[in-house]
N, CA, C and O atoms as a DFTB+ gen file, in Angstrom:
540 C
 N C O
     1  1      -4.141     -10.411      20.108
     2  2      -2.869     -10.043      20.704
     3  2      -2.278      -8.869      19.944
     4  3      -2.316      -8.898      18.714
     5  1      -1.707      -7.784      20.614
     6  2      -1.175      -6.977      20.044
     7  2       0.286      -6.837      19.416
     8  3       1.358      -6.450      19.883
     9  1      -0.107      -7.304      18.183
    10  2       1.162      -7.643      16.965
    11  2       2.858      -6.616      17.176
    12  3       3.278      -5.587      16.646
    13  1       3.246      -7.282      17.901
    14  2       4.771      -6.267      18.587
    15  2       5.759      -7.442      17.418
    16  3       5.736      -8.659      17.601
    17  1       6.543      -6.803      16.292
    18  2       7.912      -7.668      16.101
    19  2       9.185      -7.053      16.380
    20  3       9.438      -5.868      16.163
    21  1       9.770      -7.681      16.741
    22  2      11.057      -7.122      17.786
    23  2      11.835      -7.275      16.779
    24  3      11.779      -8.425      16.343
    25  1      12.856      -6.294      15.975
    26  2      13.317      -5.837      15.057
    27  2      14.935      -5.760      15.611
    28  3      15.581      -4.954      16.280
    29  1      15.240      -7.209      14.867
    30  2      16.939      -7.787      15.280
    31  2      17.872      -6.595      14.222
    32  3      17.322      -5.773      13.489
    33  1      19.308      -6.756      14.371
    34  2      19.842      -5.832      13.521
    35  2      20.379      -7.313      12.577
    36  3      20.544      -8.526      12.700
    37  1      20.478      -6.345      11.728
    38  2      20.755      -7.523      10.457
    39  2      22.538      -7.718       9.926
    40  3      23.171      -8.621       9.378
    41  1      22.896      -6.201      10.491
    42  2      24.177      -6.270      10.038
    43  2      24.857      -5.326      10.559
    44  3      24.396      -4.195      10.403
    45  1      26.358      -5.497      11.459
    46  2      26.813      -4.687      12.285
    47  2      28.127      -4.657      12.182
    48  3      28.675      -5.687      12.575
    49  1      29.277      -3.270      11.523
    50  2      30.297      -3.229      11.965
    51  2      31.173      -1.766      11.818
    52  3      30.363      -0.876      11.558
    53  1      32.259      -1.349      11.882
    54  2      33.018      -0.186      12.568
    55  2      32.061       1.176      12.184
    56  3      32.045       2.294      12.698
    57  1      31.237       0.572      11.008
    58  2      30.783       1.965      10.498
    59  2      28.699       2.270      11.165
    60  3      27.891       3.185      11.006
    61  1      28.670       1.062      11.811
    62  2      27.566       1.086      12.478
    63  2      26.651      -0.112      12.220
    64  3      27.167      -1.207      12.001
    65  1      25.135       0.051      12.233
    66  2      24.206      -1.222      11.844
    67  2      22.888      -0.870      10.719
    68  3      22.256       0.124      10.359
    69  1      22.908      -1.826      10.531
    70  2      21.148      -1.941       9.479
    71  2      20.477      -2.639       9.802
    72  3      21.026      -3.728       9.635
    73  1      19.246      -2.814      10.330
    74  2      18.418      -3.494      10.550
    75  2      17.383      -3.261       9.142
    76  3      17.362      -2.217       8.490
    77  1      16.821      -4.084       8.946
    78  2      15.435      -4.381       8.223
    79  2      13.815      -3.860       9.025
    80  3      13.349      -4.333      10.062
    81  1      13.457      -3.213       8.511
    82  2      12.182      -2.315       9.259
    83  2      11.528      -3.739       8.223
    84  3      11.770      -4.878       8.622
    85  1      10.848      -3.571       7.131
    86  2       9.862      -4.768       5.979
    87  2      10.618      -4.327       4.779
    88  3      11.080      -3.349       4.191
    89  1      10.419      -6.152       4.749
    90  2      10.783      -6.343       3.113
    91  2       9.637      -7.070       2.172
    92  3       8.533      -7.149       2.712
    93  1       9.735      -7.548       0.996
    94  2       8.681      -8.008       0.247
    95  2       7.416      -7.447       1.064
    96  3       6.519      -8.254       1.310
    97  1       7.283      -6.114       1.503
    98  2       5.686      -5.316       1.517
    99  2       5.492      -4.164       0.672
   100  3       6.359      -3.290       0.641
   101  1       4.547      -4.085       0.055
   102  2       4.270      -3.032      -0.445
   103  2       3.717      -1.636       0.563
   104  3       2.823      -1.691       1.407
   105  1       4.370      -0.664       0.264
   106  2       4.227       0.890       1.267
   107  2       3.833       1.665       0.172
   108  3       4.339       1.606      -0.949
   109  1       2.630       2.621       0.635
   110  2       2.324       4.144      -0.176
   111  2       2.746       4.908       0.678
   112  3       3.339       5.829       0.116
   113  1       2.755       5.052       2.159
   114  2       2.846       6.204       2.564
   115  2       4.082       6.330       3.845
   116  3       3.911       5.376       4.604
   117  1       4.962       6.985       4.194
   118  2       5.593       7.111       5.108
   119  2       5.869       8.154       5.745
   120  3       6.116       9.133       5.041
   121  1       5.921       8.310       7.018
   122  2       5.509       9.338       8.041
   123  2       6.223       9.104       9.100
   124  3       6.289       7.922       9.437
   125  1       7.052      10.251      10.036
   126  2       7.412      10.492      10.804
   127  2       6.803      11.391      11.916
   128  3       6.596      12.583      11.687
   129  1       6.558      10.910      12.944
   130  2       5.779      11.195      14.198
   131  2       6.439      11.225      15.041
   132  3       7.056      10.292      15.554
   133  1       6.414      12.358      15.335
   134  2       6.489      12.579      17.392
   135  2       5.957      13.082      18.210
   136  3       5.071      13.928      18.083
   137  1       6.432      12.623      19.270
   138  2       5.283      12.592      20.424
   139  2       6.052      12.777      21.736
   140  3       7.011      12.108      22.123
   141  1       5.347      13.999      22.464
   142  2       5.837      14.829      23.794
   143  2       4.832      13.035      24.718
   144  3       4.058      12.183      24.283
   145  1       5.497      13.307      26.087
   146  2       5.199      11.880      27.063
   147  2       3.868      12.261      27.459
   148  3       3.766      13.243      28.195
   149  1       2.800      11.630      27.082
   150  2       1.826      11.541      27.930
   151  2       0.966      12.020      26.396
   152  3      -0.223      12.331      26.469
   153  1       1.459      12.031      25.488
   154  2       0.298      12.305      24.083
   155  2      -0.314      11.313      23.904
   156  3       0.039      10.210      24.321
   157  1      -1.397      11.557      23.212
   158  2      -2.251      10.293      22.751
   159  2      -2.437      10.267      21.117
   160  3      -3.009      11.109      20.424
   161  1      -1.891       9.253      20.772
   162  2      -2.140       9.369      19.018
   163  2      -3.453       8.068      18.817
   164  3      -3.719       7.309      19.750
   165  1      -4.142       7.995      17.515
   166  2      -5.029       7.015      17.441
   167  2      -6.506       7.472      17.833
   168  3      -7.070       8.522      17.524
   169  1      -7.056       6.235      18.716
   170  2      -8.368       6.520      19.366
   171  2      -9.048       6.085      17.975
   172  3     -10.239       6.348      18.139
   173  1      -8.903       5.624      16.866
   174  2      -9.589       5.339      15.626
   175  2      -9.180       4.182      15.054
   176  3      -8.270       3.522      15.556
   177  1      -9.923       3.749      13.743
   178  2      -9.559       2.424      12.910
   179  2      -9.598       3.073      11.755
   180  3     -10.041       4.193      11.502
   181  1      -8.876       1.925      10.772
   182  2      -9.244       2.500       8.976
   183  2      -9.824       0.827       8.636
   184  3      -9.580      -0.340       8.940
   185  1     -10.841       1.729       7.709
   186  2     -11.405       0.091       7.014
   187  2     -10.135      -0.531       6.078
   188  3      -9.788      -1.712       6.093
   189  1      -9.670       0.287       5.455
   190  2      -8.716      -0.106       4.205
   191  2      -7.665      -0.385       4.180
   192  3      -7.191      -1.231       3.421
   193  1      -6.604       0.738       5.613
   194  2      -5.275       0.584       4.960
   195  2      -4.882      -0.111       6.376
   196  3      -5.277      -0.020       7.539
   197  1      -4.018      -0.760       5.756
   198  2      -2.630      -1.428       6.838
   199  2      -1.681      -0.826       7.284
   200  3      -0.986      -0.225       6.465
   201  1      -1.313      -0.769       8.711
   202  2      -0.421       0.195       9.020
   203  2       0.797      -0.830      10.214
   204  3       0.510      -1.673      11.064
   205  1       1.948      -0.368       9.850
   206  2       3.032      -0.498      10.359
   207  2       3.504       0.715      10.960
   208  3       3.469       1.839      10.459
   209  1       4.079       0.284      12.404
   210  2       4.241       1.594      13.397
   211  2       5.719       0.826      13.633
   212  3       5.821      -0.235      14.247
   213  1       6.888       1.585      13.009
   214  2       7.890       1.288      13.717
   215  2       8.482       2.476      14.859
   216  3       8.514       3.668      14.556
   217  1       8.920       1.983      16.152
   218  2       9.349       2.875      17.085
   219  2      11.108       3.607      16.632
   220  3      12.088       2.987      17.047
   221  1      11.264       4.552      16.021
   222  2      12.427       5.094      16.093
   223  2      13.387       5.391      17.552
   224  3      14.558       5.112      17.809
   225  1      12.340       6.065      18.331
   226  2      13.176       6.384      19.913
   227  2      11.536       6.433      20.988
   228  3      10.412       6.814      20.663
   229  1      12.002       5.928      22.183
   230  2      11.213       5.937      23.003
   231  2      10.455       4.865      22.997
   232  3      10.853       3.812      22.499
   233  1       8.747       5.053      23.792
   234  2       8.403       3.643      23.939
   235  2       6.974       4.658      24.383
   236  3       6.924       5.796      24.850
   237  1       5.512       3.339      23.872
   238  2       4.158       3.915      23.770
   239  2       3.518       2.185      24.064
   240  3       3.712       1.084      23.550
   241  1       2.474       2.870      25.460
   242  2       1.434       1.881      25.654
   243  2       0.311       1.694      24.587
   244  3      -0.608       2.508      24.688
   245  1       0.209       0.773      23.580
   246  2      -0.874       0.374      22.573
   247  2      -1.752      -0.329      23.121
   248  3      -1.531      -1.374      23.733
   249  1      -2.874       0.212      22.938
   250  2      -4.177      -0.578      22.969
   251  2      -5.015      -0.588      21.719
   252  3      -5.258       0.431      21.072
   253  1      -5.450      -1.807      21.409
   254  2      -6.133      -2.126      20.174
   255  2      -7.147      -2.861      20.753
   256  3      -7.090      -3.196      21.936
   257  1      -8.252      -3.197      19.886
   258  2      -9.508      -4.144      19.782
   259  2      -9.616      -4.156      18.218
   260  3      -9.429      -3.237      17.421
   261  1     -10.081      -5.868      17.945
   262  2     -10.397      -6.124      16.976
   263  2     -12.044      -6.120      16.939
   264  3     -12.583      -6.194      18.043
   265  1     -13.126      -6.018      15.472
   266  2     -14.602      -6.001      16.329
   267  2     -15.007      -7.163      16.651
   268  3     -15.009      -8.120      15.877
   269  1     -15.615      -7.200      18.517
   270  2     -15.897      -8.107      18.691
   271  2     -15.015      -9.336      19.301
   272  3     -15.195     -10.549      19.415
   273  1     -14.039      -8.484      19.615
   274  2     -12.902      -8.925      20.469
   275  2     -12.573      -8.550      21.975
   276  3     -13.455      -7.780      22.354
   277  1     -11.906      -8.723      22.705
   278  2     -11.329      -8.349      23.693
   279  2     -10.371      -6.999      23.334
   280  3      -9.915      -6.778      22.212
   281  1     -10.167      -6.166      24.491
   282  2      -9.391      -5.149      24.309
   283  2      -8.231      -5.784      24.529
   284  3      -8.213      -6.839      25.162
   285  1      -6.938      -5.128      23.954
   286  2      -5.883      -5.759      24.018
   287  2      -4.531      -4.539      24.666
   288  3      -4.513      -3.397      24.205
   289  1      -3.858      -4.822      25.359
   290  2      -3.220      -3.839      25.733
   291  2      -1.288      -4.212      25.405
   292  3      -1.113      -5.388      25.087
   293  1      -0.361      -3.604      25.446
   294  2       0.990      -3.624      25.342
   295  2       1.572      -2.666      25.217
   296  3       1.111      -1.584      24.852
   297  1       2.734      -2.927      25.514
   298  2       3.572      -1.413      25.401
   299  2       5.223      -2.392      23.707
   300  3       5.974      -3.318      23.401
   301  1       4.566      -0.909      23.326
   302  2       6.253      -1.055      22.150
   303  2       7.295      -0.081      22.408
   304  3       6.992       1.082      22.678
   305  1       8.230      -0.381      22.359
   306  2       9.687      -0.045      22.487
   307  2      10.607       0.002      21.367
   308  3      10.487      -0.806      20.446
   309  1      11.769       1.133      21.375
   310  2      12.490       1.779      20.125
   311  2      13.055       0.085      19.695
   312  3      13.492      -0.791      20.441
   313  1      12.849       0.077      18.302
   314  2      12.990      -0.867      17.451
   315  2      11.812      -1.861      17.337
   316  3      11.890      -2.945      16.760
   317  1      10.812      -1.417      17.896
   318  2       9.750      -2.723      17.931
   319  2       9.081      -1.854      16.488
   320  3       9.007      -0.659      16.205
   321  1       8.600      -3.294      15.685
   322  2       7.343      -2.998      15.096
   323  2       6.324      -3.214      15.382
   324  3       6.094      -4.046      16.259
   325  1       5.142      -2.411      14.621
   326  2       3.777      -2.871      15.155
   327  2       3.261      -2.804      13.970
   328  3       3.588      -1.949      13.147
   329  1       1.999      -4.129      13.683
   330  2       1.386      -4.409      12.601
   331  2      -0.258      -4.355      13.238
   332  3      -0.733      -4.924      14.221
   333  1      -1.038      -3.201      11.997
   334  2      -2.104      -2.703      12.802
   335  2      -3.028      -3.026      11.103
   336  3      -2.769      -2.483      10.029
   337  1      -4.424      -4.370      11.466
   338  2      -4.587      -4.165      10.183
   339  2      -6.124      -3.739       9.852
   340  3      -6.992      -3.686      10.723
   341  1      -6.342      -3.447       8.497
   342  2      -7.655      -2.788       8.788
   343  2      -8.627      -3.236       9.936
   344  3      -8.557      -4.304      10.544
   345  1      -9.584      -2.195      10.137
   346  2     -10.548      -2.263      11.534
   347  2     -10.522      -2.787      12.429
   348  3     -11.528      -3.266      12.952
   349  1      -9.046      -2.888      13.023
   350  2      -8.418      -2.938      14.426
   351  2      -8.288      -1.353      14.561
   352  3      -7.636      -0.507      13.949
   353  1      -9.367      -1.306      15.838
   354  2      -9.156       0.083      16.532
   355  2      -7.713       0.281      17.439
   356  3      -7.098      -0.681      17.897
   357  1      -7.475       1.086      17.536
   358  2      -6.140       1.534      17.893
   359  2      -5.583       2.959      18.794
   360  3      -6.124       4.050      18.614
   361  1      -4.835       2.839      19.431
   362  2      -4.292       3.913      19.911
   363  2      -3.117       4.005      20.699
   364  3      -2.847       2.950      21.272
   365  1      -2.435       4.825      20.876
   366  2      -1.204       5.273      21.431
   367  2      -0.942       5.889      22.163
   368  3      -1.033       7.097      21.945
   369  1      -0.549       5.497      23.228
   370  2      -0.050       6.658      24.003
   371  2       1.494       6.628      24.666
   372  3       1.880       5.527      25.060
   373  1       2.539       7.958      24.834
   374  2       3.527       7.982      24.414
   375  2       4.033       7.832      26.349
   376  3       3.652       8.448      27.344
   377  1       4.919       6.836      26.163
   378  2       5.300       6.801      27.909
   379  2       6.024       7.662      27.883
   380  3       5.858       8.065      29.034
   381  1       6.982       8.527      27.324
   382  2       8.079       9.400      27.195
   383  2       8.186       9.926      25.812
   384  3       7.740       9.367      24.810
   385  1       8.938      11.266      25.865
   386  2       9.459      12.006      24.287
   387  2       9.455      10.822      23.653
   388  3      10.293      10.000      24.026
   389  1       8.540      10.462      22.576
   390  2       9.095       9.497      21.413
   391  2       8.958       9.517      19.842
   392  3       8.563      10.603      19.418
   393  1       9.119       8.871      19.203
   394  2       9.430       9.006      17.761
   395  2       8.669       8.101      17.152
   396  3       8.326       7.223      17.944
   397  1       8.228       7.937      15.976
   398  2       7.826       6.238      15.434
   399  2       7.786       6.869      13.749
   400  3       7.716       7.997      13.260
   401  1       7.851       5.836      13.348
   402  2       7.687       5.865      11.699
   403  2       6.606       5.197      11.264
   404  3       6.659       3.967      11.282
   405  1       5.695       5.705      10.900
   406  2       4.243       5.253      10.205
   407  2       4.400       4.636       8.540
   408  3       4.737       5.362       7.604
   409  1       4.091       3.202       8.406
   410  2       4.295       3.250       6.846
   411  2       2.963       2.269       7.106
   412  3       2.630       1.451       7.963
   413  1       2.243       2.959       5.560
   414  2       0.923       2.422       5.237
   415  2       0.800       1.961       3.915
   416  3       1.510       2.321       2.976
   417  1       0.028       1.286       3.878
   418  2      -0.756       0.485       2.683
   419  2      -2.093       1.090       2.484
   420  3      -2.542       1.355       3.599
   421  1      -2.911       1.417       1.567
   422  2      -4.373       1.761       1.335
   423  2      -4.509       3.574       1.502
   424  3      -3.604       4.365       1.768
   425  1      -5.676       3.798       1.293
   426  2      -5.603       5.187       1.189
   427  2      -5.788       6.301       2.397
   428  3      -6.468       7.283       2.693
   429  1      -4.782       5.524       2.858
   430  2      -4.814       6.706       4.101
   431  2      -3.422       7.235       3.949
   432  3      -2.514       6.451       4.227
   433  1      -3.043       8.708       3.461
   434  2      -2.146       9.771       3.319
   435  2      -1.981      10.816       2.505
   436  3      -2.531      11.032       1.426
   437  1      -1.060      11.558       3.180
   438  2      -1.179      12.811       2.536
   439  2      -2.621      13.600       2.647
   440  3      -3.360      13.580       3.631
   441  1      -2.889      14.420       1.197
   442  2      -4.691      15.220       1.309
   443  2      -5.634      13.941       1.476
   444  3      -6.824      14.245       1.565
   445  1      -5.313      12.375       1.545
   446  2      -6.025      11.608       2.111
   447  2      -5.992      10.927       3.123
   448  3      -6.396       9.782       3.325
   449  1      -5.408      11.788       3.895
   450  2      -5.465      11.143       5.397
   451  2      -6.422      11.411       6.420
   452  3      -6.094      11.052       7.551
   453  1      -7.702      12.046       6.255
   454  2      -8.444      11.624       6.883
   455  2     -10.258      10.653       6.172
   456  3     -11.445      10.499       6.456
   457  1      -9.470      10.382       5.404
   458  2     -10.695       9.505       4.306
   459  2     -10.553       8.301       4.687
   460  3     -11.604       7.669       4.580
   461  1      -9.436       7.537       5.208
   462  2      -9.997       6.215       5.683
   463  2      -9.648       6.574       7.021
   464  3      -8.814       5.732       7.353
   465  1      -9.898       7.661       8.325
   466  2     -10.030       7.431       9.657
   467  2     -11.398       7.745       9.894
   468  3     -12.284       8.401       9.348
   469  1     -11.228       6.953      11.030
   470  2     -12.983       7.045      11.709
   471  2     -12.133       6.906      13.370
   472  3     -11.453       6.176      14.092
   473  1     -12.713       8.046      13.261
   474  2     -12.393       8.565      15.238
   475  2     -13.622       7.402      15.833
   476  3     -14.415       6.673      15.237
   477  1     -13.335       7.636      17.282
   478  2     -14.224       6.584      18.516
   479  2     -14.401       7.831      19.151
   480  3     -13.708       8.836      19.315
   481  1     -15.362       7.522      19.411
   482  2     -15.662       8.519      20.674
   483  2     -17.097       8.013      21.338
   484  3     -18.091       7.436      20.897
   485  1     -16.638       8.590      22.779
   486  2     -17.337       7.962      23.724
   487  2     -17.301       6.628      24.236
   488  3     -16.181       6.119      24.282
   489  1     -18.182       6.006      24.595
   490  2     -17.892       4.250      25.037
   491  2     -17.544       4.040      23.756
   492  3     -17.726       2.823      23.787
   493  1     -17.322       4.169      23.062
   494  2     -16.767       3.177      21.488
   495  2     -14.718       3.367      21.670
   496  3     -13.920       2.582      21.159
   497  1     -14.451       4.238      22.267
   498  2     -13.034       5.178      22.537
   499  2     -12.228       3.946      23.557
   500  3     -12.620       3.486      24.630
   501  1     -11.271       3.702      22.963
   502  2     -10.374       2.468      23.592
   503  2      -9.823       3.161      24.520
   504  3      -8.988       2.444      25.070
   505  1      -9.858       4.278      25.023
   506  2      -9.043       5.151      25.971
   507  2     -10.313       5.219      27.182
   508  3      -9.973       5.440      28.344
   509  1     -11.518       5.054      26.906
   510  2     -12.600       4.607      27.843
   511  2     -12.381       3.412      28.660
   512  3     -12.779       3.415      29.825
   513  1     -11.691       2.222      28.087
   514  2     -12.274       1.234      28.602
   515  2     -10.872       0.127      29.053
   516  3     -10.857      -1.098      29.167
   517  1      -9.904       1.030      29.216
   518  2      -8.576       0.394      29.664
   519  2      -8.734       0.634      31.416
   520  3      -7.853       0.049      32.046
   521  1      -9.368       1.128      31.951
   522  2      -9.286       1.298      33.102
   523  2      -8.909      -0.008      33.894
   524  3      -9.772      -0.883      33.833
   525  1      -8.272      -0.177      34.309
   526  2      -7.426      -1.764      34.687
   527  2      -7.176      -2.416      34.342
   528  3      -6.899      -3.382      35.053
   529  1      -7.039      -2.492      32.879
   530  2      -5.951      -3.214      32.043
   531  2      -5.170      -3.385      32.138
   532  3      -4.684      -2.277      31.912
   533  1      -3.857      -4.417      32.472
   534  2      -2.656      -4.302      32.438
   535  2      -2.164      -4.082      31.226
   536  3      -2.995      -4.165      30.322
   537  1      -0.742      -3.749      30.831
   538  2      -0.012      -3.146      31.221
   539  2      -0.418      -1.678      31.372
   540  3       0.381      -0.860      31.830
């Protein structure tokens, strides 16, 4: 199932709110992403690192497979998190202008951000094989 946590606000008044994105996790890397409607981010897995996709604005159809699993499909929405963990393949695509905040665990960032990705391509490419998938 594709790991969506719906991200309550924690505390609200004249001067605005705070919600809690994670607590007690450890983060190396954090990243801000955006995305014009109809982009595709992903299409890959990391063996190592753990990744949290929180939605800042907008909303993106995710499809993941674990190996040896079923493909899994969902859509996340501004304030949803998403918990993506090693070698769950993955990908994104943006229903509208949107935003998300990337925070990772393991060595994927910065001059090492492409040392733990491994692209799909071809029938291995989760963007192959959604063809009537809902959502």
């Amino acid at each position: 199932m594709v790991k969506v946590i719906k991200k309550e606000i924690n505390y609200e008044d004249e001067r605005g709110i705070i919600r809690d994105i994670l607590f007690n996790e450890v983060i190396e890397h954090v990243t801000i992403i955006s995305s014009k409607k109809g982009a595709v981010r992903g299409d890959h897995y990391h063996k190592y690192t753990s990744q949290y996709t929180y939605v800042i604005r907008g909303s993106f159809k995710v499809i993941s497979q674990m190996q040896n699993e079923q493909v899994e499909v969902g859509i996340i929405k501004q304030n949803d998190l998403l918990f993506t963990p090693p070698m769950e393949k993955h990908v994104l695509i943006s229903l509208e202008d949107s935003e998300i905040l990337a925070l990772t665990r393991g060595p994927r960032g910065g001059e090492n951000y492409e040392n733990d990705t491994f692209r799909l391509h071809g029938a291995e490419s989760l963007l192959s094989k959604i063809k009537g998938i809902a959502p």
